[in-house]
N, C-alpha and C positions, 0 to 999 in steps of 0.2 A: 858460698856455703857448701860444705862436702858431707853427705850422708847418704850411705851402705844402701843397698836394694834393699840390703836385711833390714836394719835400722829404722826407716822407712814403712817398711810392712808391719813391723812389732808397733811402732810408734802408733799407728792409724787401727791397728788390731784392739789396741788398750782404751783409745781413746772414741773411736764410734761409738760405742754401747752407752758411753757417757754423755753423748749432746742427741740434742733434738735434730729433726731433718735440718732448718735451717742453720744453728751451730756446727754439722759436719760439713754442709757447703760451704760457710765461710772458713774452717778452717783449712780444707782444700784450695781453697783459693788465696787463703796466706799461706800457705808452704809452696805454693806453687810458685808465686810470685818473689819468694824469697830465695827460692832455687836457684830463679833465674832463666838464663836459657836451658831449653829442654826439664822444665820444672812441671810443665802441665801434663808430659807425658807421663812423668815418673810418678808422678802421682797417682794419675790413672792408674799403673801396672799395680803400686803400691796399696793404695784404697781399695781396690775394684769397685771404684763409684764410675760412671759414665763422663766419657768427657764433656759433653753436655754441660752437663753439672757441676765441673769443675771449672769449668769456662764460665760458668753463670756466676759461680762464687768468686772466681777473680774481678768480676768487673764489677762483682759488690763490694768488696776489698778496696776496688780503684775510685768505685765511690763513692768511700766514705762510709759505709755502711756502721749505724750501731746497734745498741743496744734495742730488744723489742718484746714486747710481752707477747706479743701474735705469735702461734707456734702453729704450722701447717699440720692436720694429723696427717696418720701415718698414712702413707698410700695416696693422701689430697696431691689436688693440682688437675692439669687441664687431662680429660678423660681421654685414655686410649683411644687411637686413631680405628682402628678395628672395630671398635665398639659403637662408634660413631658414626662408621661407615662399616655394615654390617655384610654389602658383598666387594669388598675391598680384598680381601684374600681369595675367596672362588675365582673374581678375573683372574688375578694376578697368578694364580694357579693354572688358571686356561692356557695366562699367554705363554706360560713357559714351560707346560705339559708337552705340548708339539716340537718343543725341542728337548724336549731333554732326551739323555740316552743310559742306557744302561739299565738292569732288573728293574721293571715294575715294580716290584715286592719289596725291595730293597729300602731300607731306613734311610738310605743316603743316596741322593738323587744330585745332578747338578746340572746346570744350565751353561749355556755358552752367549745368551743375552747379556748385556752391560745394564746393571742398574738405573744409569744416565736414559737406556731407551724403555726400558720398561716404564720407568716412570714418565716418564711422555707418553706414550702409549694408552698406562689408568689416568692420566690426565684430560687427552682425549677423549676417553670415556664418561669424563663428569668426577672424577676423585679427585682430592687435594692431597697430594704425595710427591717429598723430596724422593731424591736418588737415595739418601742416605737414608731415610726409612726404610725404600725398597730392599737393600741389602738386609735390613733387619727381620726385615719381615720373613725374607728365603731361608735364612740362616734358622729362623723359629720354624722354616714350616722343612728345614732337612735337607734343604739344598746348598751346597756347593759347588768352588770353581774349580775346577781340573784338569791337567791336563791330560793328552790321550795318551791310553796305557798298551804297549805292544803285546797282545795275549792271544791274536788269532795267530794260528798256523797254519792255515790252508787244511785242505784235505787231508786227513788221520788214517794213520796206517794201521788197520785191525788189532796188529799183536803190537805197540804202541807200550800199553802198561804194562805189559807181559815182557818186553823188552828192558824196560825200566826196573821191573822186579828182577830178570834175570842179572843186570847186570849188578845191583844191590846186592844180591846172594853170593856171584863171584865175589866181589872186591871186599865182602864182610868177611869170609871166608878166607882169604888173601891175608886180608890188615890181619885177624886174628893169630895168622900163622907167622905172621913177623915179615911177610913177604913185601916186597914195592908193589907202590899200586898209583899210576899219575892219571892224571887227568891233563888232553895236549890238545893246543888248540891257535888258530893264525888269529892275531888281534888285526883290529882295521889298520891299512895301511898309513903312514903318518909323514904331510910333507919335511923334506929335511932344512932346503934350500931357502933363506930369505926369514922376514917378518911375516910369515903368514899365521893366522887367527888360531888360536883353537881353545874351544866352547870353556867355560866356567868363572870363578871369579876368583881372584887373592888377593889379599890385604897390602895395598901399597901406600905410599905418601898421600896423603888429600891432594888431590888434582893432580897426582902425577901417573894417569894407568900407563901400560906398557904398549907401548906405539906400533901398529902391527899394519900390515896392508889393507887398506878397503878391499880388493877383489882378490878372491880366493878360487879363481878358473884351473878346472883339469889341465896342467900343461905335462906333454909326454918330456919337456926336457928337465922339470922340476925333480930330482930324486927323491927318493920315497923310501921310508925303511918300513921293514915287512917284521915289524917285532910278530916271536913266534912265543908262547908260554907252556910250561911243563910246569904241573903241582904237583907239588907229593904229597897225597892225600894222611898221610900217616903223621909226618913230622912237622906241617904248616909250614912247607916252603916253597918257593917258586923259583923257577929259572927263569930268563928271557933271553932273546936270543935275535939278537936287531941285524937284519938280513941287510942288506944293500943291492940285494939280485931279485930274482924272480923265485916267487911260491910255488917251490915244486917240493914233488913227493922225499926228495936229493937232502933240499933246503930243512926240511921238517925232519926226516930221519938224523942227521945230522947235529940238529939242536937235540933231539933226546941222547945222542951218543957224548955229548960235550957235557948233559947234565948229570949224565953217569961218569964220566971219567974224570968229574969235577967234583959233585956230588954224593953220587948215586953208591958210587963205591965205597967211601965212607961209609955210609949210612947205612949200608946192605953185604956188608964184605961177604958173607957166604950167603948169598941169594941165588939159587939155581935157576928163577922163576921171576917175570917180570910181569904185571898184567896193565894196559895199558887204553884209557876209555880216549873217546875222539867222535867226532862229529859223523855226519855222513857222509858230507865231501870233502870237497875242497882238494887239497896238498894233501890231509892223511886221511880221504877218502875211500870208502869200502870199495868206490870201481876203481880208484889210484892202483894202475898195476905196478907202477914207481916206486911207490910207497911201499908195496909186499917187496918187492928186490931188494931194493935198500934196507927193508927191514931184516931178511932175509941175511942179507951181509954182515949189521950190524950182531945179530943170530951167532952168528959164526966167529965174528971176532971175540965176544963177552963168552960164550957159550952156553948165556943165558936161552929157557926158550920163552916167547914173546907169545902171551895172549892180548889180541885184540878187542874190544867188546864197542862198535859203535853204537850209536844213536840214533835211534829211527829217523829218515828226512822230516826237516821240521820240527826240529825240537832242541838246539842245538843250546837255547840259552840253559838247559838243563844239566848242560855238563861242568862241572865244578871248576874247571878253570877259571867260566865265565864270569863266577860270582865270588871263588875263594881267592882269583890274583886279577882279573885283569882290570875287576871295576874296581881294588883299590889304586891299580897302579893310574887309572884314568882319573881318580880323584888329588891322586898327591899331583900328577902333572897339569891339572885344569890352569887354564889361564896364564900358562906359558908357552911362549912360540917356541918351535923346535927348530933352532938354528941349525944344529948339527946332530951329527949319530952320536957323539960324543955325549951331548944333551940329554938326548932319549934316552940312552943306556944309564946315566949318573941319576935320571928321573928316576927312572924304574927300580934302581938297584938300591935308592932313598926311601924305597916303601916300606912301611911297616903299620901292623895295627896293633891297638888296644889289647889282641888275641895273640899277639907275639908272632907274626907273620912276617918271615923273613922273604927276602928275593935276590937274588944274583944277578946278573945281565951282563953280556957281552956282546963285543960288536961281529959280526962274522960277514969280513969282506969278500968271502970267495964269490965265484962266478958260477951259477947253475943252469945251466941248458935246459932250455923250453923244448917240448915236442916230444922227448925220447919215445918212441913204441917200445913197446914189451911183446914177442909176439908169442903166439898162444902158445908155442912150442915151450918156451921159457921158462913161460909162469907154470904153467904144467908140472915142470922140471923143477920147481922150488918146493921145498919140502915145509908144507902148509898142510896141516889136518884142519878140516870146515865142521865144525861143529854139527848136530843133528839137528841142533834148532839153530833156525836162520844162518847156515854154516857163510852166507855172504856179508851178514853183520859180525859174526864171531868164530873166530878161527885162532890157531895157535902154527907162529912160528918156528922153526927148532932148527937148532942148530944141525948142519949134516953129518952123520956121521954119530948122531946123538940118540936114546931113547929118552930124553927128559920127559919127568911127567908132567902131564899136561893138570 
């Protein structure tokens, strides 16, 4: 028998109001039964009766159950457990007060105890209590299961919001003006070689998931692609840019020159001014003196001049790569091994949202030397104006030979 969630719902909407307690359990327990398999759950969603209850009414169904003048009133039947046992909740509130974590104050509390031991626990103490109460009971008193949320940052650097606001003011200012404005950042690096694992789930054949190795050990001979992302905060799009070398300042400059000469230029034909947000370290980190050369270079080639604006240390999930391209791109690629660069890049380049979020991707085989110094003579020599506020978070570029305004 085939019938709609919808169908279902309307069906059991029309017809409750009309039976007594015991007529809607039997007839939850004839549709259930008729269903077939997976009939007790659908019912459940469908009623919002308890399964319980629908459970009871099937096996009245099974037997045999008929006709009967006895009508239970409303609310009868055997007296809440809470009621009957009057400090049933204060324990059970005890035993999971000590662990719980998060705001006192807060409406929503959650425990990391398993129902299975709390209730051994009030049993211990003299209460008669299933596991499957105990959950009911947390759920009524505001607790839930959770898992842990990454929200500390260590130590907070004073001018923190005042960084955050500064860099809001720029890049509003920017977008207004019709100017580019990205957001660039190194995603975790991702193995390339073999069946190995990575996290999430996709909808495959019943019983057939995708065969991947048990051990997933750091090996140096394993290759690695170093996808690097570039958003454009204006038009909702992204670039990617799957490295097969080392994460240098080289490798990152590089990817934003290929999303402009790809991209960028299209989208900005007469853009004198480029402004560009980024983390605190890393590859386009504010002490990366790599990254000002290269920048620096690429300066000169565009004739664009480049502002800078990073992000205070510790705070990096706050930069919009992180949350406008790279967690969809980790969500279209879940639950697929990354055989090849070829892979990663077709993953990435397959993204898109509900928001009309496009992404590019290519592979970039070159080779990038580790180590380079810059020495202070150099960098000296590159022609960087340092902002008055925190001129080591925010600086502008310029091409030589240029007065671009900044």
């Amino acid at each position: 028998m085939e019938l709609s969630e919808e169908g279902l719902e309307s069906f059991f909407s029309f017809m409750k109001p009309l039976l007594d307690e015991r007529q809607r359990r039997l007839m939850a327990g004839a549709m259930a039964r008729a269903l077939g398999r997976g009939g007790q759950k659908a019912v459940v969603a469908a009623s919002k009766m308890s399964s319980r209850t629908v459970l009871d009414g099937t096996k009245a169904v099974d037997a045999g159950a008929g006709p009967s003048d006895r009508v239970r009133r409303e609310g009868g039947g055997r007296p809440r457990l809470i009621d009957t046992d009057p400090n049933l909740l204060s324990n059970l509130d005890d035993l999971v007060s000590p662990e719980a974590r998060g705001d006192p104050m807060s409406t929503l509390r959650w425990t990391l105890k398993s129902t299975r031991q709390l209730a051994k626990a009030l049993t211990d103490m003299g209460h008669q209590v299933s596991s499957w109460t105990v959950g009911q009971l947390l759920h009524q008193m505001g607790y839930s299961l959770q898992s842990t949320a990454k929200q500390l940052e260590g130590t907070q650097h004073p001018d923190r919001d005042a960084q955050f606001r500064h860099i809001d003011q720029e890049a509003t200012a920017r977008l207004a003006a019709g100017e580019p404005v990205i957001s660039v950042d190194t995603k975790k690096k991702e193995l390339v070689v073999g069946k190995k694992a990575n996290g999430g789930k996709e909808w495959q054949p019943q019983g057939s998931p995708e065969k991947v190795d048990v051990h997933d050990f750091p090996d140096p001979e394993v290759p690695k692609a170093v996808p690097y992302g570039i958003y454009d905060i204006a038009n909702n799009e992204g670039w990617m840019e799957v490295g097969s070398d080392h994460d240098t300042g080289a490798f990152a400059v590089n990817a934003i020159r290929r999303w402009w000469e790809t991209m960028g230029t299209a989208r900005y034909p007469d853009a004198r001014r480029l402004m560009i947000t980024a983390d605190g370290g890393g590859s386009n980190g504010y002490r990366n003196r790599l990254w000002k050369r290269e920048l620096s270079r690429f300066s000169n080639e565009t004739g664009l001049a480049i502002t800078v604006c990073h992000y205070p240390p510790g705070t990096s999930k706050f930069n919009k790569v992180e949350h406008r391209l790279f967690s969809f791109i980790t969500i279209n690629w879940r639950g697929r091994p990354h055989t090849s660069y070829r892979t990663i890049v077709e993953l990435a380049a397959a993204t898109t949202t509900a928001t009309g979020l496009k992404v590019r991707a290519e592979w970039d085989d070159a080779v990038y030397e580790k180590g380079i110094k810059i020495p202070d003579k150099e960098l000296k020599a590159l022609p960087i104006e340092y902002a008055d506020w925190h001129g080591e978070w925010n600086y502008t570029v310029k091409p030589e030979s240029s007065d671009a305004s900044t």
